[in-house]
C-alpha positions as CSV (number, residue, x, y, z in Angstrom):
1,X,33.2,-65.2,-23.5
2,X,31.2,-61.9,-24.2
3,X,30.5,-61.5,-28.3
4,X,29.6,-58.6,-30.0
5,X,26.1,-58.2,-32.3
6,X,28.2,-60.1,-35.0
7,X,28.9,-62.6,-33.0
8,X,32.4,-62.5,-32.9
9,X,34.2,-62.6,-29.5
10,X,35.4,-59.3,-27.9
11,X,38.4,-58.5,-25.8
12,X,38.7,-59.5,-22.2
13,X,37.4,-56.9,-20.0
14,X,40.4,-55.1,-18.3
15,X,40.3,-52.4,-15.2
16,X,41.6,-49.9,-17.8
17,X,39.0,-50.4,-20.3
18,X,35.4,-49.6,-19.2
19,X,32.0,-50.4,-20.3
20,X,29.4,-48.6,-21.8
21,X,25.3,-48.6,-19.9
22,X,24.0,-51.0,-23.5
23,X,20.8,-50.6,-25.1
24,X,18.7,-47.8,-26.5
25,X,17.0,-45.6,-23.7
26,X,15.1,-43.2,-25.7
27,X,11.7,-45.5,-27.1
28,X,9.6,-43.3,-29.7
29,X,6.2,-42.6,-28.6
30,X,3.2,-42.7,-31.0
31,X,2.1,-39.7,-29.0
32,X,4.8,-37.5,-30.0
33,X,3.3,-37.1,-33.1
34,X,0.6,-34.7,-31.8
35,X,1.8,-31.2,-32.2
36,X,1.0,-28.2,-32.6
37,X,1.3,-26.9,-37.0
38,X,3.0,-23.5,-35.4
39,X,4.0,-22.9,-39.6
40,X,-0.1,-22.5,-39.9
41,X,-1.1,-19.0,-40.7
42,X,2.4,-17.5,-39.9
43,X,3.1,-13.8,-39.5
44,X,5.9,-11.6,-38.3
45,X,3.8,-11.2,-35.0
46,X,4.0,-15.2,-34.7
47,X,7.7,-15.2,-35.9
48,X,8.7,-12.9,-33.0
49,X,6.7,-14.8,-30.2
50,X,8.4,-18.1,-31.0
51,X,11.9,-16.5,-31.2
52,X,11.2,-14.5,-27.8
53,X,10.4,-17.6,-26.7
54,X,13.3,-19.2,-27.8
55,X,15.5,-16.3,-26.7
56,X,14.3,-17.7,-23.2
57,X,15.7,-21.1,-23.4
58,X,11.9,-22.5,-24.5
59,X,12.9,-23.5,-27.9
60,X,10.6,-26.4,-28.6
61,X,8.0,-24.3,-31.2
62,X,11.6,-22.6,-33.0
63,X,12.6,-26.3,-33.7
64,X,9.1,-27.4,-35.1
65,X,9.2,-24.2,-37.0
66,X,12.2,-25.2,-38.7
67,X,11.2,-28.9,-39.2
68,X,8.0,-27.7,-41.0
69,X,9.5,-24.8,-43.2
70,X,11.5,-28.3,-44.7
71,X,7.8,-29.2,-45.7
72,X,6.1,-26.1,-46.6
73,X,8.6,-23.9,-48.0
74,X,10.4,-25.8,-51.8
75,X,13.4,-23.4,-51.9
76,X,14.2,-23.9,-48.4
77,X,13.7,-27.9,-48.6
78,X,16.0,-27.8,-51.9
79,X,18.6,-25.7,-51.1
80,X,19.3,-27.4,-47.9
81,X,18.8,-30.8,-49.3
82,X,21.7,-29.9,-51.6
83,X,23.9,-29.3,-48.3
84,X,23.4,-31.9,-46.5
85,X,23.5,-34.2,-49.8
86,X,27.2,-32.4,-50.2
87,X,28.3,-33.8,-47.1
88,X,27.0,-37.2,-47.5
89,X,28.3,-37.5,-50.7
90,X,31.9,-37.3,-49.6
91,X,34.3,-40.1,-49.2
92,X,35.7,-40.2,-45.4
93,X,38.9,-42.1,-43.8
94,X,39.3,-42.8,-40.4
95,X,43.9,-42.2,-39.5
96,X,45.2,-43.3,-36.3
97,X,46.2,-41.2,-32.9
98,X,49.1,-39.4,-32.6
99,X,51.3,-41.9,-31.5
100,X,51.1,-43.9,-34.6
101,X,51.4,-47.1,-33.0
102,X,50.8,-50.6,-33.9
103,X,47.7,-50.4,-31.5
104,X,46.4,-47.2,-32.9
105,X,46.3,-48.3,-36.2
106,X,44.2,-51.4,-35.4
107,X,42.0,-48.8,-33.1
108,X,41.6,-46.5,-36.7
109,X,40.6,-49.6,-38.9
110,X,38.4,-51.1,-36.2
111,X,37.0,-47.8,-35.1
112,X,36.1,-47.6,-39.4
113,X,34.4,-51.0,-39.2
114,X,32.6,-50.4,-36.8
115,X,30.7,-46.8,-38.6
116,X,30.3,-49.1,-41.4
117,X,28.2,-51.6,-40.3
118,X,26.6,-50.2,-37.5
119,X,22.7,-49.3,-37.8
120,X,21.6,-53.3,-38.9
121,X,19.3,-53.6,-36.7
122,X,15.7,-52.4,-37.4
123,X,15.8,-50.4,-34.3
124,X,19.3,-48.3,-34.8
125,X,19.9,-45.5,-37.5
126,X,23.3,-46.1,-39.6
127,X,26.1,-43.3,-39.8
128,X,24.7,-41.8,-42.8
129,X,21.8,-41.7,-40.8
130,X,23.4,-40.3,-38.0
131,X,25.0,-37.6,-40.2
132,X,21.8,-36.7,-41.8
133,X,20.7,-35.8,-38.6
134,X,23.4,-34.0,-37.1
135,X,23.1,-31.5,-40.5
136,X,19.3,-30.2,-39.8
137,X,21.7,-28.7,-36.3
138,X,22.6,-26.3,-39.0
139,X,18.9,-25.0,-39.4
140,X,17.9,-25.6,-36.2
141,X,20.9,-24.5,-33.9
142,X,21.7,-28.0,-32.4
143,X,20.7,-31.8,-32.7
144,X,20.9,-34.3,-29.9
145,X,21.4,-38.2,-31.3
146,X,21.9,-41.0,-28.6
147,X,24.6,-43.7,-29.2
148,X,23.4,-47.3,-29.0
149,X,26.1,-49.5,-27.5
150,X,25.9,-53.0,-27.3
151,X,28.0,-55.7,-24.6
152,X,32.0,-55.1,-25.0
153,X,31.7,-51.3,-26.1
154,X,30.3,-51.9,-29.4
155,X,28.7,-50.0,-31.4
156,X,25.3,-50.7,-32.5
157,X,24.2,-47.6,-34.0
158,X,22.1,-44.7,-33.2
159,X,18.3,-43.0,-32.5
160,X,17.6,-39.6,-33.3
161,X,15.9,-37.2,-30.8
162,X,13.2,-34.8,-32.0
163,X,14.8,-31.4,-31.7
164,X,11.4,-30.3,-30.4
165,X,12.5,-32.1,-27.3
166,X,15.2,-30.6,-25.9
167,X,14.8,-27.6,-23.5
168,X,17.2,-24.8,-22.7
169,X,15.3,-23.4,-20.1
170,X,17.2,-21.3,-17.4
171,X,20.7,-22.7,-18.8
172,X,22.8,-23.2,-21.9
173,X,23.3,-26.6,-21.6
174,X,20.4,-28.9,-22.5
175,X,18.2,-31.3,-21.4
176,X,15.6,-33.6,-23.1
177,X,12.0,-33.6,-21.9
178,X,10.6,-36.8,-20.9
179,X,6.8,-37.5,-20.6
180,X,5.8,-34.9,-21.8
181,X,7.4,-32.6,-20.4
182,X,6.9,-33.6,-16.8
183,X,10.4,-35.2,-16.4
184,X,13.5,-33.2,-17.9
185,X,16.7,-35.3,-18.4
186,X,20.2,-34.6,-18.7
187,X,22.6,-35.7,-21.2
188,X,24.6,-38.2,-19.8
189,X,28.1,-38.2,-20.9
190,X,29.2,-40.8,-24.1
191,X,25.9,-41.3,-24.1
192,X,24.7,-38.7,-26.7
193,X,25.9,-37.1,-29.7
194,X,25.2,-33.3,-28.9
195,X,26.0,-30.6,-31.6
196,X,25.6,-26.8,-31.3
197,X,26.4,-24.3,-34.0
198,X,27.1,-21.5,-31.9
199,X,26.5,-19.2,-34.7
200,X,25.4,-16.4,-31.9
201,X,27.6,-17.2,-29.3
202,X,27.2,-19.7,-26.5
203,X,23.5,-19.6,-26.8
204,X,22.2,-22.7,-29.3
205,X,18.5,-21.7,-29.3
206,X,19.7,-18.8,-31.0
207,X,22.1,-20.3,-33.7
208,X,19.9,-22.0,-36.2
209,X,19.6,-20.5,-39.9
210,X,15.6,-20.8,-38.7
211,X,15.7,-17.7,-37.5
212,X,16.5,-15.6,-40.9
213,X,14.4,-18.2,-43.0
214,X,11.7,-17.7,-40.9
215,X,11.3,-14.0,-42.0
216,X,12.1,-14.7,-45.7
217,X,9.4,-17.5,-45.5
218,X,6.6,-15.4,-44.4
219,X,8.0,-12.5,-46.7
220,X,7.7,-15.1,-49.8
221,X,4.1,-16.1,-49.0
222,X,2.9,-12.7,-48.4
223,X,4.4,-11.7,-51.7
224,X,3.0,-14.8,-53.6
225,X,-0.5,-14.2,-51.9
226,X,-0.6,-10.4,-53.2
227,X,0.3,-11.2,-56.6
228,X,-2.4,-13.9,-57.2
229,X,-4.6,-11.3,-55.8
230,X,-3.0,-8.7,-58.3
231,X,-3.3,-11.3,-61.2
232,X,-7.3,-12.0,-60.1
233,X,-8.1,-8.2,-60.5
234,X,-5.9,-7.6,-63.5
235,X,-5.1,-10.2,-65.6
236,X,-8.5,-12.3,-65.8
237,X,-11.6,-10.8,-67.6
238,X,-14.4,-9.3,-65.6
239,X,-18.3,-9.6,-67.0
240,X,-20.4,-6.7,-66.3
241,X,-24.0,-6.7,-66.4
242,X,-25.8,-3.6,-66.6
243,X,-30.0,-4.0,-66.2
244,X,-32.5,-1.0,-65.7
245,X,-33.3,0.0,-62.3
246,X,-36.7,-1.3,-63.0
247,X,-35.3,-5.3,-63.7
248,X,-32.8,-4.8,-61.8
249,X,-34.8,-7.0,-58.5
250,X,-36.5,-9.4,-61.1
251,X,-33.6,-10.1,-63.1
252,X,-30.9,-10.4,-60.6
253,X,-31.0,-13.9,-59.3
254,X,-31.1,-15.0,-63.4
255,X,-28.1,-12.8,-64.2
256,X,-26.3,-14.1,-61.0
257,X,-26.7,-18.0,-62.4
258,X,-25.7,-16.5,-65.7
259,X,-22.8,-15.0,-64.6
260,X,-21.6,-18.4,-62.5
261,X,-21.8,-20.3,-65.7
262,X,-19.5,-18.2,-67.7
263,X,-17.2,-20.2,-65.4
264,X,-14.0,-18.9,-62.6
265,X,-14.2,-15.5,-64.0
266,X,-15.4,-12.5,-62.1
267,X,-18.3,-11.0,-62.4
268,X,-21.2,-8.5,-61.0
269,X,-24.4,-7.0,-62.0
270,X,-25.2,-3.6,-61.1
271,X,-27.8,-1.2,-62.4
272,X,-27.9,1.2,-65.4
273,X,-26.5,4.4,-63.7
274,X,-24.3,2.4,-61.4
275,X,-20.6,3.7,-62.9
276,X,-17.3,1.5,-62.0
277,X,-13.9,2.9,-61.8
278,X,-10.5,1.1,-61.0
279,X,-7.9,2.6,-59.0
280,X,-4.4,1.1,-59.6
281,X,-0.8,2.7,-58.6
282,X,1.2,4.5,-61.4
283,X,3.4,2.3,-63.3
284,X,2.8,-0.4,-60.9
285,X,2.8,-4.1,-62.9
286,X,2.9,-7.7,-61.9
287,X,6.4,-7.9,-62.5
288,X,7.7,-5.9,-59.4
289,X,5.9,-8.9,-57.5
290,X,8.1,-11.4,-59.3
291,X,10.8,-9.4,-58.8
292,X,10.3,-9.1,-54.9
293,X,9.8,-13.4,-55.0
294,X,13.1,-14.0,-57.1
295,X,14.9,-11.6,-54.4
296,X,13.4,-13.5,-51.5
297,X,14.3,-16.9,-53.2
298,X,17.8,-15.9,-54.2
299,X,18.3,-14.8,-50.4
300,X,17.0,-18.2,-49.3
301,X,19.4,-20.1,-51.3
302,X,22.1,-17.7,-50.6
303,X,21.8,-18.2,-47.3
304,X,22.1,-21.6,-46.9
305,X,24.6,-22.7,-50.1
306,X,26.7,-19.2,-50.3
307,X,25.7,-18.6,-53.6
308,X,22.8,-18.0,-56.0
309,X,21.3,-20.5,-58.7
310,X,22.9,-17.8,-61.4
311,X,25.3,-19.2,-63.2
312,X,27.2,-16.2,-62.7
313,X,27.5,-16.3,-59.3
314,X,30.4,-18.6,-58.2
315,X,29.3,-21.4,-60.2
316,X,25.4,-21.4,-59.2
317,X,23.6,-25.2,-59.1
318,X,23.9,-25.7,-62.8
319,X,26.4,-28.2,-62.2
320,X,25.9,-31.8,-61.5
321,X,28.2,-32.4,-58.6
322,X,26.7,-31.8,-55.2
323,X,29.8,-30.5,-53.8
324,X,30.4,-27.8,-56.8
325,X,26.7,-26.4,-55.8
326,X,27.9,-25.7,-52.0
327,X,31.1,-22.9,-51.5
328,X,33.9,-24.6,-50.9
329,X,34.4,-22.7,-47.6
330,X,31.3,-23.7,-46.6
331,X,31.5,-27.8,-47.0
332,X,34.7,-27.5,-45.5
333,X,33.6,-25.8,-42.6
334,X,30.3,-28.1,-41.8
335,X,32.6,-31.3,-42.8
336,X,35.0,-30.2,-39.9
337,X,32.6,-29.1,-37.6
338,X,30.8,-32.6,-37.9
339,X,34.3,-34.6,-37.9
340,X,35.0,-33.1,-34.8
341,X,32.1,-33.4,-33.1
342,X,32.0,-37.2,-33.8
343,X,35.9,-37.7,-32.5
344,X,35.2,-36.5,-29.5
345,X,31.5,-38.0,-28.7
346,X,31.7,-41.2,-31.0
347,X,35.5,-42.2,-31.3
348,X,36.6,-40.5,-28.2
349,X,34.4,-43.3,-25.6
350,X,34.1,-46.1,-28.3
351,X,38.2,-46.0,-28.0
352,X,38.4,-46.1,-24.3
353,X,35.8,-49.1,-24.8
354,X,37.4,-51.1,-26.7
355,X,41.3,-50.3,-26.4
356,X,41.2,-48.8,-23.0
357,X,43.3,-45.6,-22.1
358,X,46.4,-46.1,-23.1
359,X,45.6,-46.2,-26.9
360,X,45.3,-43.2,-29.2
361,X,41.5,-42.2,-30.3
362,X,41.1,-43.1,-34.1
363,X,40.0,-39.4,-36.1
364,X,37.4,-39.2,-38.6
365,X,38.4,-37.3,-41.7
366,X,36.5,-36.1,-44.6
367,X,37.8,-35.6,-48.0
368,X,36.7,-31.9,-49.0
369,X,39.1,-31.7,-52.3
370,X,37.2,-29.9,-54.9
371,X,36.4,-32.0,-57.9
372,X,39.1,-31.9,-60.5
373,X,38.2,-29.6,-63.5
374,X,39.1,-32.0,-66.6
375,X,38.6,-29.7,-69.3
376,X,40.5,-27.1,-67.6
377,X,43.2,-29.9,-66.9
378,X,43.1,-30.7,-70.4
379,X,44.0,-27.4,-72.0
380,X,46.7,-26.6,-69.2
381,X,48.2,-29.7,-70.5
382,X,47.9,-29.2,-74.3
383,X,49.3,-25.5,-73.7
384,X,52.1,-26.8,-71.8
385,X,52.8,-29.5,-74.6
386,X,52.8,-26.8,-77.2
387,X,55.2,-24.8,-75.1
388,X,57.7,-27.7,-75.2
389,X,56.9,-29.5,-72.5
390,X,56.2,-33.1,-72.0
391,X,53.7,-35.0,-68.6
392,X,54.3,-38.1,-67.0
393,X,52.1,-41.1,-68.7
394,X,51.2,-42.3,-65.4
395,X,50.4,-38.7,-63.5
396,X,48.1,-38.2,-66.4
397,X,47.1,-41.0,-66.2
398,X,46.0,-41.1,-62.4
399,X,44.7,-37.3,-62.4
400,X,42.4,-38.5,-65.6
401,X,41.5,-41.6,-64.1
402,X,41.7,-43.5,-67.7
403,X,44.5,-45.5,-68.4
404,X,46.5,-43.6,-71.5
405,X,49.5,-44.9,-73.0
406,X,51.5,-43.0,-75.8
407,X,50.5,-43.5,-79.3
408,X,53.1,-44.7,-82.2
409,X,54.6,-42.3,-84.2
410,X,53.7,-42.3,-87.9
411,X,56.0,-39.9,-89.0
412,X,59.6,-39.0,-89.7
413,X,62.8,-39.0,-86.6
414,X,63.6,-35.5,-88.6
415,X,67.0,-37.5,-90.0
416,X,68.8,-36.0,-93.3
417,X,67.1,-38.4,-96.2
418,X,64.7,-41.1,-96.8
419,X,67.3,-43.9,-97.0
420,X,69.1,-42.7,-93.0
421,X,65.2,-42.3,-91.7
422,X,64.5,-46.2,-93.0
423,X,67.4,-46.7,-91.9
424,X,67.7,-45.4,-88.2
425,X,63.9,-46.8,-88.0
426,X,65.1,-50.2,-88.3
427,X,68.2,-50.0,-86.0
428,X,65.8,-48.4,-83.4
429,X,63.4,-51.3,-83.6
430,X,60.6,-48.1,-85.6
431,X,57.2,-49.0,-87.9
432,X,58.6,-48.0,-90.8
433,X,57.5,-44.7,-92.4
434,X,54.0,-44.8,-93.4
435,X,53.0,-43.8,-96.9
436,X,51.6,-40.2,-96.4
437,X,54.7,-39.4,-94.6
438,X,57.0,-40.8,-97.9
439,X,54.7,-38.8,-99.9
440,X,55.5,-35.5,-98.2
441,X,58.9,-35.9,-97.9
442,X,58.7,-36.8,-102.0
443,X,56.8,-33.5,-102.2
444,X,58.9,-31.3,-100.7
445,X,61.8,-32.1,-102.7
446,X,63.9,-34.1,-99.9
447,X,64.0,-31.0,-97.5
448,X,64.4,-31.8,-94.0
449,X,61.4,-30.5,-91.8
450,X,59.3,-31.5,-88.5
451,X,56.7,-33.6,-91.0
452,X,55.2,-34.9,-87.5
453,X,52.7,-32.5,-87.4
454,X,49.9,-33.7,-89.3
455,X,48.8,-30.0,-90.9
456,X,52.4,-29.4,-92.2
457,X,52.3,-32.8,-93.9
458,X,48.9,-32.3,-95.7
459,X,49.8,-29.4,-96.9
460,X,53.1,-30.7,-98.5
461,X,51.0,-33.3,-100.0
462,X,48.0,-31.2,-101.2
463,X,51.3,-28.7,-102.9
């Protein structure tokens, strides 16, 4: 009897169900660490050797590049963080194959099992994992995980390859270097989960959002770096010391010291006749530099969420739910884009595993609804009461997510006197009338009117 990681028996092998190669392949190497920073001192002339490169199939220094804008670049880090948080923070269910059968369904809840506990051993990432990993394809163009099987077809969990690693040199289709470098191997099939953007056509190295925030990165430094030099020269006092020509050699190493100690401000000493003039552009302040960065920065984040941090635009990130700060049409398009990647590399060989051929793959399914507006529910539900209309308790109830129930009336059934309203109250099983409510019908003289509304009856009582 073969068992499975949990150590519960698995299904006899059949001819129609083959196995998987087990184990992990891909070891991670201390070495690999030792890289080259190509983020350090970056300029458009660095920018457009790495994408040349790239444009060539070499895409090793583009994927670093992107890696390292993550750490170097805060707008670029947060924004995408709150993408790829949007996507792990939605729920997920896993529906049979088309056939519906009896077999298919056990496939789809054993296929969801198995996403769920996989990654418990110190040596295999978890789904989230997994789909953490498969997001940075967005910035980089592609990502490359490999699927850890274990004896029977199942599913141990999953190792990520440094994007760094895999060459598309002299083809589209890609290959991880081994050794560094020296050995190039292919990516053998239902072994790996590979996922390509193709945001410029068939060629990945070319599909990554790198490329754009690349520029805007070095754009937003060079900016930043000009306007702490514009704030140096103009916004922080300069000492001048003027000595006579004649002091001017014996004094200066004393006026230098003297100068240091007035602390980080600048300074010179110059001689009695020496004149000093500033030149600055016309109607040139540090604002146009903050304008510039808050242009660059709103292109960062609009580039990766769809939208600005303004509140104005589409909602901006002032909300708290992960999935409002994304557009819509964008989480729905990276949810599908993963779901169907992992169907056809994860669920696709894990059925055939474990159910053989004959049985429907399970599909993965994220739940992209948009959060329910309550407030807005609310007041679409107030102005359809006020128009005469009346919800179900238990639809309101469900859409809420409180449990309501109707509250007793206190007033009158609107019968023709007091005497048939105590009356028809206690043949219908009613509280009786309260005593504001006998006090407004004593106030108004007996006259039948809709005394359930609460402002109509304290103003009968205050007459």
């Amino acid at each position: 009897m073969i068992l499975d990681q949990y150590g519960r028996p698995l299904p006899e092998l059949l001819p129609n169900r083959p196995q998987p190669r087990s184990g992990r392949w891909l070891l991670d190497d201390p070495n690999d660490r030792n890289y080259t920073d190509v983020s350090r001192d970056l300029s458009p002339e660095r920018i457009d050797s790495i994408m040349s490169r790239a444009n060539q199939g070499d895409a090793a220094d583009q994927a670093e590049l992107a890696n390292l804008l993550l750490e170097k670049n805060h707008e670029i880090k947060h924004a995408f963080s709150v993408r790829v948080n949007s996507i792990l923070g939605l729920k997920y269910t896993v529906e049979p194959g088309d056939d519906d059968s009896p077999e298919a369904k056990a496939a789809a809840e054993a296929f969801h099992r198995a996403l769920k506990n996989c990654g418990d051993r110190d040596d295999c990432d978890g789904f989230r994992d997994l789909l953490r990993d498969m997001m940075r394809a967005i910035l980089v163009g592609y990502s490359v995980n490999e699927i850890i099987w274990g004896p029977g077809g199942s599913l141990l969990g999953f190792a990520s390859v440094p994007s760094r690693d895999v060459n598309y040199i002299n083809s589209f289709s890609p290959t991880i270097r081994l050794s560094g470098g020296a050995v190039e191997m292919p990516l053998e099939p239902d072994k790996f989960v590979y996922l390509a953007t193709r945001e410029n056509g068939s060629d990945p190295a070319r599909g990554g959002l790198v490329r754009p925030l690349a520029w805007l990165h070095c754009f937003l430094n060079v900016n930043i770096k000009d306007l702490l030099s514009f704030i140096e020269s103009y916004a922080m006092p300069v000492i001048i010391a003027k000595v006579s020509d004649s002091a001017f050699e014996s004094e200066l190493t004393h006026l230098m010291n003297l100068i240091r100690s007035f602390g980080p401000n600048g300074g010179g000493i110059v001689s009695q006749g020496t004149e000093l003039s500033t030149i600055q552009a016309p109607n040139v302040t540090g604002e146009v530099y903050f304008r510039v960065i808050e242009y660059i920065k709103d292109a960062i984040t609009r580039l990766i969420l769809g939208q600005t941090a303004s509140s104005g635009d589409g909602g901006g990130l002032s909300k708290d739910n992960a999935q409002d700060k994304v557009r819509q049409d964008i989480l729905e398009a990276d949810a599908t884009m993963l779901a169907d990647c992992i169907n056809r590399k994860i669920a696709a060989p894990w059925s055939r595993f474990n159910f053989g051929f004959g049985v429907a793959r399970p599909s993965l399914v994220f739940i992209t609804d948009p959060p329910e507006d309550s407030e807005r529910n609310a007041n679409t539900l107030k102005t359809l009461f006020e128009a005469g209309f009346e919800a179900d308790e238990q639809e309101i109830s469900e859409r809420f997510g409180w449990k309501m129930k109707r509250r007793a009336a206190e007033a009158g059934l609107l019968t023709a006197t007091p005497e048939i309203e105590a009356q028809t109250r206690a043949e219908l099983g009613l509280p009786p009338m309260t005593e504001d409510v006998r006090k407004a019908w004593a106030a108004t003289g007996g006259i039948r009117q809709p005394i359930t509304l609460k402002t109509a009856e304290e103003a009968a009582v205050a007459e």
